[in-house]
mmCIF file of the C-alpha atoms, coordinates in Angstrom:
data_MODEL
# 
_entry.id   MODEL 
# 
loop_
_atom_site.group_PDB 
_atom_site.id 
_atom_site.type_symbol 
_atom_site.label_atom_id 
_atom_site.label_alt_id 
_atom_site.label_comp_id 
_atom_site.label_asym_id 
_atom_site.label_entity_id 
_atom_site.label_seq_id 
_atom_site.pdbx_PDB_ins_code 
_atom_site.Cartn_x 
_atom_site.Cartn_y 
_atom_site.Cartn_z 
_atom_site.occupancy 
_atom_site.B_iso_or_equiv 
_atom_site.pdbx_formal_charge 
_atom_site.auth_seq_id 
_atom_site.auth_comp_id 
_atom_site.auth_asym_id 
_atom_site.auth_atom_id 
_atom_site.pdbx_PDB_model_num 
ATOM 1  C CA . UNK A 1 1  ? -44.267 91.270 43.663 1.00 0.00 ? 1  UNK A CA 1 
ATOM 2  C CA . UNK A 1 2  ? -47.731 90.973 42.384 1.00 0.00 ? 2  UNK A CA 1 
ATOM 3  C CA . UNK A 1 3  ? -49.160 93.758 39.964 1.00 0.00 ? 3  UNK A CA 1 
ATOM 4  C CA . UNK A 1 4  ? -52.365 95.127 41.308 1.00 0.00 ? 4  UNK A CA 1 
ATOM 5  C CA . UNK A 1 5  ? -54.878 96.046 38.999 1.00 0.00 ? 5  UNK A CA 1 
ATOM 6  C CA . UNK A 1 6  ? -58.787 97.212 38.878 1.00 0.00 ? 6  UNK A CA 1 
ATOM 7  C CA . UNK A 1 7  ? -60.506 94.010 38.141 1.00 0.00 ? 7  UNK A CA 1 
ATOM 8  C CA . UNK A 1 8  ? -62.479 94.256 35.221 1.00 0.00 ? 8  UNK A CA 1 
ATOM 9  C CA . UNK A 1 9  ? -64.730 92.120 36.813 1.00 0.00 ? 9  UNK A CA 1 
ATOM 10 C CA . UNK A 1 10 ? -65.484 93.469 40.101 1.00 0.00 ? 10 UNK A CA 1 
ATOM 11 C CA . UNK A 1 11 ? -63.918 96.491 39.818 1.00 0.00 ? 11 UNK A CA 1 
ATOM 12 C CA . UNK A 1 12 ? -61.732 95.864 42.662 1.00 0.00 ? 12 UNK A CA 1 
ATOM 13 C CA . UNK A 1 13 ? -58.145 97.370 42.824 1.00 0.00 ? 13 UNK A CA 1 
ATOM 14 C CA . UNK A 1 14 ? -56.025 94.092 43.898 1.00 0.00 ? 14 UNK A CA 1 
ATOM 15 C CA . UNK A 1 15 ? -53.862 91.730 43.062 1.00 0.00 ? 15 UNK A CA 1 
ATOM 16 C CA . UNK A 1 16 ? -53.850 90.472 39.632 1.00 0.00 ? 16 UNK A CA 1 
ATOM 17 C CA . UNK A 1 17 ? -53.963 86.892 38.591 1.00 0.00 ? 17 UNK A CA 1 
ATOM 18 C CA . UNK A 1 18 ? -54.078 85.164 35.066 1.00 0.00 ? 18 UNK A CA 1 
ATOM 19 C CA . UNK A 1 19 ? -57.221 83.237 34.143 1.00 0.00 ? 19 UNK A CA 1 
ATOM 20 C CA . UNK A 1 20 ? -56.719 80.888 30.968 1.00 0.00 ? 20 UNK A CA 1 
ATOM 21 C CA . UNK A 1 21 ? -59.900 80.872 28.777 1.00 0.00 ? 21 UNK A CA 1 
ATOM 22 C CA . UNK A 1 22 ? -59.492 76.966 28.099 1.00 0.00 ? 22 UNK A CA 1 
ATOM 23 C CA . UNK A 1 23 ? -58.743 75.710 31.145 1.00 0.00 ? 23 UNK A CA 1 
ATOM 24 C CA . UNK A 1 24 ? -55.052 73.929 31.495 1.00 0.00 ? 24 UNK A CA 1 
ATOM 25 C CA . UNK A 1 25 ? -56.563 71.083 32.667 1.00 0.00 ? 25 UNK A CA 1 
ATOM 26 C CA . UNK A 1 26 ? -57.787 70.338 28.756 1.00 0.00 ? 26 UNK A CA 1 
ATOM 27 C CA . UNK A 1 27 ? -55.034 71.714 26.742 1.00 0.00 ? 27 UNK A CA 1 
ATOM 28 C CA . UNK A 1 28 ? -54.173 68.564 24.608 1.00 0.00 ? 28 UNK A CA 1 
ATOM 29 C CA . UNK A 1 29 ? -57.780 69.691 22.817 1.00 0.00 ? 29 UNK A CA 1 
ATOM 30 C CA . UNK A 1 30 ? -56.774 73.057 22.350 1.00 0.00 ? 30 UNK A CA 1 
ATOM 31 C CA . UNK A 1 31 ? -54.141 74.731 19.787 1.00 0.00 ? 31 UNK A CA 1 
ATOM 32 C CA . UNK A 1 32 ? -51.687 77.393 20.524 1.00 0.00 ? 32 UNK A CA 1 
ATOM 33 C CA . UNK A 1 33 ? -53.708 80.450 19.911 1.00 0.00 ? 33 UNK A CA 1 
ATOM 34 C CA . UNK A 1 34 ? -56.530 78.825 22.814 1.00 0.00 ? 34 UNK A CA 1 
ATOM 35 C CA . UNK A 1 35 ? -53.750 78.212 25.855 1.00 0.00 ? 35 UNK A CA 1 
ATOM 36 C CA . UNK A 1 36 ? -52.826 82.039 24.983 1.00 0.00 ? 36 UNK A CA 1 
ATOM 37 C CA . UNK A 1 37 ? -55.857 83.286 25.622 1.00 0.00 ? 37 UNK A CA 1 
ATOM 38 C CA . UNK A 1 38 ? -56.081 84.837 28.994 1.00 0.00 ? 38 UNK A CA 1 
ATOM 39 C CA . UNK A 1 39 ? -57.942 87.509 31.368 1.00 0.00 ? 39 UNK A CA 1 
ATOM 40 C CA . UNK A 1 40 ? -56.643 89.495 34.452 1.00 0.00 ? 40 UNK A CA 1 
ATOM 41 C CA . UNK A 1 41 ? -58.725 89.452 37.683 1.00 0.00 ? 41 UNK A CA 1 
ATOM 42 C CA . UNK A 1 42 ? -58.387 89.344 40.993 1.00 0.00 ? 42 UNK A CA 1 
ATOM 43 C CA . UNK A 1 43 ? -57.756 86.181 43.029 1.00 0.00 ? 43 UNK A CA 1 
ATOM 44 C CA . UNK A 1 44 ? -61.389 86.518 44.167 1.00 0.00 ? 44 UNK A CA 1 
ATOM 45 C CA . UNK A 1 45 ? -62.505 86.735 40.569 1.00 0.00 ? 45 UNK A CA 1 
ATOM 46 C CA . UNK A 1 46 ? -60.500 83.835 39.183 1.00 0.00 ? 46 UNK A CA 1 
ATOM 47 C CA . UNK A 1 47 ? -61.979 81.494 41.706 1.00 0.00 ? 47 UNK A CA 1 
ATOM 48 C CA . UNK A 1 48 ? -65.634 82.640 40.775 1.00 0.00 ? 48 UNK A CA 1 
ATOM 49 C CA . UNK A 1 49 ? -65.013 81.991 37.178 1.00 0.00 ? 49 UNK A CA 1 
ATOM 50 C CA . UNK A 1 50 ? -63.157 78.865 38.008 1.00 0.00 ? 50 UNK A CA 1 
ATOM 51 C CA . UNK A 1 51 ? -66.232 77.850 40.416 1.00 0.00 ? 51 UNK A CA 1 
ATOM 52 C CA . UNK A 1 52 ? -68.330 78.575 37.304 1.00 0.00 ? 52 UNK A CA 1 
ATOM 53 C CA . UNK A 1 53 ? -66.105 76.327 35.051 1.00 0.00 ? 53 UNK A CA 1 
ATOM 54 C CA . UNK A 1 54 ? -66.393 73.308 37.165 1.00 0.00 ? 54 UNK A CA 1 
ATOM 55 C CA . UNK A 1 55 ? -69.983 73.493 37.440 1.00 0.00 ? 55 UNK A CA 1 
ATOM 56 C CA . UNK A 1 56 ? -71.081 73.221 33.782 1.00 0.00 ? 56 UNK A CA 1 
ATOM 57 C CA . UNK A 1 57 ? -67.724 71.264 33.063 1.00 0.00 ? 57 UNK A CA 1 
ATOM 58 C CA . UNK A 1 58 ? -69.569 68.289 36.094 1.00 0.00 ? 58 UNK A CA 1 
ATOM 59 C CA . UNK A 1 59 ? -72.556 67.124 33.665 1.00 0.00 ? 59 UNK A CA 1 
ATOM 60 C CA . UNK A 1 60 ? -70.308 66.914 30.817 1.00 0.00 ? 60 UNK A CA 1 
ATOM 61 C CA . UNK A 1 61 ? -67.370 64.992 32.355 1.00 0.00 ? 61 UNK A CA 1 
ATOM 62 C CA . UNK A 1 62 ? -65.195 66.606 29.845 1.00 0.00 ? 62 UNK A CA 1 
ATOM 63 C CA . UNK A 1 63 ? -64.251 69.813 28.161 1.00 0.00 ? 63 UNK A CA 1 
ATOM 64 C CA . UNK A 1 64 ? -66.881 72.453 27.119 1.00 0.00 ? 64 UNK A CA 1 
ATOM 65 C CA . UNK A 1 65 ? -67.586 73.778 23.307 1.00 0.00 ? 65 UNK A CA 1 
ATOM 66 C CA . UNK A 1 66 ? -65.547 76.340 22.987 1.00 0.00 ? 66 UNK A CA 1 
ATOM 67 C CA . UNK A 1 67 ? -67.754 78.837 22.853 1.00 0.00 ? 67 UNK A CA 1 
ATOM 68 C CA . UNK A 1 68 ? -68.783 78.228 26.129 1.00 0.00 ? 68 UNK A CA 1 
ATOM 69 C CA . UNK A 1 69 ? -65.367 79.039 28.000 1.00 0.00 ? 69 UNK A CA 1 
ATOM 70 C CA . UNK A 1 70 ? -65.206 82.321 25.869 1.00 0.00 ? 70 UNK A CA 1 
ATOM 71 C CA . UNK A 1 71 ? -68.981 82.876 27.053 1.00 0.00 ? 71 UNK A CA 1 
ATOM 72 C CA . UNK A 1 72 ? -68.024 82.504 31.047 1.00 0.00 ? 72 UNK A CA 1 
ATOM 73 C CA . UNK A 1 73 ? -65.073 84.550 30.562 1.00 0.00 ? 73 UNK A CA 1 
ATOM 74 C CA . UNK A 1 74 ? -66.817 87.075 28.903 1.00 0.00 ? 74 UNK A CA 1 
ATOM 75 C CA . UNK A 1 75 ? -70.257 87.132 31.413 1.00 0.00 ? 75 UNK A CA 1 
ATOM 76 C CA . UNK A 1 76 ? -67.195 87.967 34.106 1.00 0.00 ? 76 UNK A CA 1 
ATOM 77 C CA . UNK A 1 77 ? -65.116 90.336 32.437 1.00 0.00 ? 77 UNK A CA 1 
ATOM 78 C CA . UNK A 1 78 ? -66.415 91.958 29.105 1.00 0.00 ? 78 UNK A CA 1 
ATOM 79 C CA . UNK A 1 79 ? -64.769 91.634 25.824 1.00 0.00 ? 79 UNK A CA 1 
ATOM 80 C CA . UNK A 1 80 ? -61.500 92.614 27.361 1.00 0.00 ? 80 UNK A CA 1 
ATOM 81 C CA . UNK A 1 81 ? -59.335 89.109 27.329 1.00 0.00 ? 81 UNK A CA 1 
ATOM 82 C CA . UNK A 1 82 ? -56.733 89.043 24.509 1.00 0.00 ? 82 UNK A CA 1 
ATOM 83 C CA . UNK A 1 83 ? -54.427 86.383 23.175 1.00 0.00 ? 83 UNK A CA 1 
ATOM 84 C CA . UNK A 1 84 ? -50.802 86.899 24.161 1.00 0.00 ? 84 UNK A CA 1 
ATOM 85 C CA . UNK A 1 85 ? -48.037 84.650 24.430 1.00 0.00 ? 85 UNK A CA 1 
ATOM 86 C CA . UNK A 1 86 ? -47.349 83.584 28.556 1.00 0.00 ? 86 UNK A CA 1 
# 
């Protein structure tokens, strides 16, 4: 069973998913403490940041700085996301 929470981002009660920060899809750039790093939104949510993601990610063909995945995840959610192990 799913935990439901009220998405930080929309404000929503549904669902909960896990958003990494650095997407998986880059991970051999990023240490330990970066693949931690993680919000909890709604399945709604996580596609909208994802959606977000892939758009500035296109011109690049490659990862963002840094500080621009901590940036997207924070115009969505606040400074709420922490680090924690999986």
């Amino acid at each position: 069973m799913c935990k439901v929470i009220i998405c930080p981002s929309c404000g929503h009660e549904r669902e909960a998913t896990k958003h990494h920060v650095f997407p998986k899809r880059w991970w051999r750039f990023w240490t330990g403490k970066q693949k931690r790093m993680k919000v909890h939104v709604c399945w709604e949510c996580h596609k909208d940041i994802e959606d977000e993601i892939s758009k500035r990610e296109k011109p690049m063909r490659g990862p963002l700085p840094q500080e621009q995945y901590i940036e997207i995840a924070e115009s969505f959610v606040g400074n709420v996301f922490t680090a924690r192990a999986a």
